[in-house]
N, C-alpha and C positions, 0 to 999 in steps of 0.2 A: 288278829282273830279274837273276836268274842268266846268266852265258853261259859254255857250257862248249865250247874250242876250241884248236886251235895255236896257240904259238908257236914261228916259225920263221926262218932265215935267209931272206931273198929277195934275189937275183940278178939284174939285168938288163943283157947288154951293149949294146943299145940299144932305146930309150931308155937313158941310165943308171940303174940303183935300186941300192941298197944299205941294205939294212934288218932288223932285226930285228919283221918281223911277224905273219903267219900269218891265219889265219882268224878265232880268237879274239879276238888282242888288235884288229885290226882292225874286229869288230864291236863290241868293247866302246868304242875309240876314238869309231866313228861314233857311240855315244848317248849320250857324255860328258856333253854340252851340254843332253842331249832333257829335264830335269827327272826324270828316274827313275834312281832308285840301280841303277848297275851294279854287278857283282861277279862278273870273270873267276874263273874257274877252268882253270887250265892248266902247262905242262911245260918244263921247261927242265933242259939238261944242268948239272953244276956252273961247266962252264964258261964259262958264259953268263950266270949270275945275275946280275950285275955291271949286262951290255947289258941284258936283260929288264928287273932292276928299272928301269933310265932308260930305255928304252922305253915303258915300261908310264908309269910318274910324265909323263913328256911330253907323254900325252895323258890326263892324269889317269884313269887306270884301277887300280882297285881291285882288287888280283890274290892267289889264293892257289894260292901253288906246289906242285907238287909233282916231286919230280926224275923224270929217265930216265937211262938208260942212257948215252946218245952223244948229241953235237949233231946239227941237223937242219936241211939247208938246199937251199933249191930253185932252181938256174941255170936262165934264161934266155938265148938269144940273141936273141929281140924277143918283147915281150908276146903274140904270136900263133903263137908257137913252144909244143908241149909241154915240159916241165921235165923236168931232170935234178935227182932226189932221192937226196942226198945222208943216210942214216940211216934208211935201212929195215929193220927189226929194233927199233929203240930201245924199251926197253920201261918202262915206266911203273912208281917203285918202289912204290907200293900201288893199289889200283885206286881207281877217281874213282866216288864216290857224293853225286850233290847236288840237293838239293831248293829247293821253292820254288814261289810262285805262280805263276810266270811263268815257262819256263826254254829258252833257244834254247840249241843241241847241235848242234856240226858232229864229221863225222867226223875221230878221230886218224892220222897216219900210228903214231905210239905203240901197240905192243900191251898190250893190258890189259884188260881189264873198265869197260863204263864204265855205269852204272845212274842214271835223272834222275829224279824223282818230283816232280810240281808239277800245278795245276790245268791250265795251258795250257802244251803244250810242242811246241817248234817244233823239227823235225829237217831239216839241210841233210845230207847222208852227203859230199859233198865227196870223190867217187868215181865219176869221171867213166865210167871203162872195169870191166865185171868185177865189178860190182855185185851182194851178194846180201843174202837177208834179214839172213846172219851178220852182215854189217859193219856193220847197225845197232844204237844203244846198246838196253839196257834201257831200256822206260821205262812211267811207269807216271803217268797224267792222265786227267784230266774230258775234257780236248780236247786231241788230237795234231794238229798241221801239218807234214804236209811240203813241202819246197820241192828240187825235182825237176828237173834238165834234161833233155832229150827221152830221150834213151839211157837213162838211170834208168828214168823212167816205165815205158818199154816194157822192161825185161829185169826190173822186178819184177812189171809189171801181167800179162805172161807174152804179149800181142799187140805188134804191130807199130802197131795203131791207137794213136795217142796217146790221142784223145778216150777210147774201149773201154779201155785201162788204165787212166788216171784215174779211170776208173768204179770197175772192176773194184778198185781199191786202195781206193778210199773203203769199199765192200761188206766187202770180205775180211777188212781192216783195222782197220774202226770207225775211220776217219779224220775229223776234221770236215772238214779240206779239205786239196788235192792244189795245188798249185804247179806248174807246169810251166814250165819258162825254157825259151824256142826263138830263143834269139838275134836274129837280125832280125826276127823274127816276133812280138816281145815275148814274152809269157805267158799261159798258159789257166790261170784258176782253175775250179776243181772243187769245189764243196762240196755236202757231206752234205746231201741231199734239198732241194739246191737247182740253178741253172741251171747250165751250162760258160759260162763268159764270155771270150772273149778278150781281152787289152791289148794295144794294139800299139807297137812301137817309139818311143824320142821320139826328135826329133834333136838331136847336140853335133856340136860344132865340132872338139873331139877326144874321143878314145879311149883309156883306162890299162885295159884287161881285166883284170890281174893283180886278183884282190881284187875284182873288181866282183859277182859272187854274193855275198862275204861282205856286201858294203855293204847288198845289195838283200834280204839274209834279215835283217839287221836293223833295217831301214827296214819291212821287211814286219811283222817280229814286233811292234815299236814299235808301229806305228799302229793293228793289227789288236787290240792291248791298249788302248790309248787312246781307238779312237772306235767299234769291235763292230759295225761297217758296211761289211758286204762291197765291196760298188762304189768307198765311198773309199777303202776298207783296199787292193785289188787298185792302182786308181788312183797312190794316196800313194809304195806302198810301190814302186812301176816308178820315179817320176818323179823318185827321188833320182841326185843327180849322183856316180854309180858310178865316174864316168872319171875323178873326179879323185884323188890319190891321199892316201888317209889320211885325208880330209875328214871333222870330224864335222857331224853333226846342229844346225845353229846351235838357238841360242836363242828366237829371234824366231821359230822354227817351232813351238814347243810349244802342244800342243793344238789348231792352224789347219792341217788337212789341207787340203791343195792349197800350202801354205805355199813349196812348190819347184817347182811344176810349170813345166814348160818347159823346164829342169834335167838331167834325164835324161838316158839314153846310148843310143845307136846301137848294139849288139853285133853287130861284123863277123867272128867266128868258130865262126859257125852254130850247131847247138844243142848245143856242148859249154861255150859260157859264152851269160852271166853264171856 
């Protein structure tokens, strides 16, 4: 599996964090363990290469760099707080074109071109507020997934109905399926000439929000390549333990869907995360 994503500083004054991780290198993190060859693709200032490289080897991810402009990092005052971004402008010194059968793609804060071409390709945009079709990559597959929180849905589906955009996006778009994260509400899946299914929430004991979309678009993208069974793919891909942080995908789970369930997270900041 391709994963094309951030690497970035994170910030938190409490809880404490201090990390160099991002979207990407954290979903390539979670599937270290899963039995399928990962291979980040993603950005780092020169100044950074240093932390990246040992970031990345840490949790054994296979990474090919490419530089920006300026470093990029995201302060927190509590994981249920919005961030302060630190490197907006940073721009990517060649644009990112990468293929593959399988390819999950979150959105960059990095300006550039980004172009994914793969049989199945999974898109997180990781743009919470001000979402448009612009800020999606290129991309070009047999089967697109998106993975959408509530806001998303509805400012591309062009309604206020959540269910009516899902639609509407599968239609428009030639989507195979539509994601929708509603935080305590779990997730509606959407697919292509098939039922809306809702998930609902599991419960934890606690809660790390920072990163818990990334964990959950690649717990989704994983399973949904692994077992091509909607109900356990939607099931599998909720019931990973999002809150904890940096966690990958053990061992012992490969190929045994349901392999975590119970596991799961609680999202107590409505439907702007996971």
């Amino acid at each position: 599996m391709r994963i094309v994503g951030g690497t970035y500083v994170e910030r938190c004054a409490f809880p404490r964090h201090d990390e160099m991780v991002g979207s990407g290198r954290r979903a390539a993190a979670t599937l270290a363990d899963s039995g399928t060859d990962i291979i980040l693709t993603s950005a780092r200032h020169a100044s950074e290469a240093m932390v990246a490289a040992v970031a990345a080897g840490t949790y054994r991810v296979t990474a090919d760099w490419v530089d920006r402009s300026r470093p990029v990092k995201f302060s927190y005052f509590t994981p249920l707080n919005a961030p302060t971004i630190d490197g907006f402008g940073a721009e990517l010194a060649a644009p990112i074109d990468v293929s593959g059968d399988v390819v999950l793609t979150f959105g960059l804060i990095e300006t550039s071109s980004v172009k994914v071409t793969g049989k199945r390709v999974f898109v997180d945009p990781q743009r919470p507020r001000n979402l448009t079709a612009d800020d999606l990559p290129d991309v070009t597959a047999s089967q697109t997934i998106w993975t959408l929180n509530e806001r998303e849905t509805r400012q591309l589906g062009g309604t206020m109905d959540v269910e009516a955009a899902a639609r509407k996006l599968i239609d428009n778009r030639h989507l195979a399926a539509v994601v929708t994260k509603r935080g305590p509400r779990g997730v509606l899946v959407t697919t292509a000439g098939g039922p809306q299914e809702p998930v609902g929430a599991c419960i934890t004991e606690t809660v790390f929000p920072i990163g818990s979309g990334d964990v959950f678009a690649a717990a989704f993208a994983w399973s949904w390549v692994e077992m091509m069974d909607v109900p356990l793919v939607r099931s599998y891909g909720h019931d990973q333990p999002v809150s904890r942080r940096n966690q990958s995908l053990p061992a012992s789970t490969r190929g045994k869907p349901g392999g975590l369930v119970g596991v799961g997270t609680r999202v107590v900041r409505g439907s702007e995360a996971p």
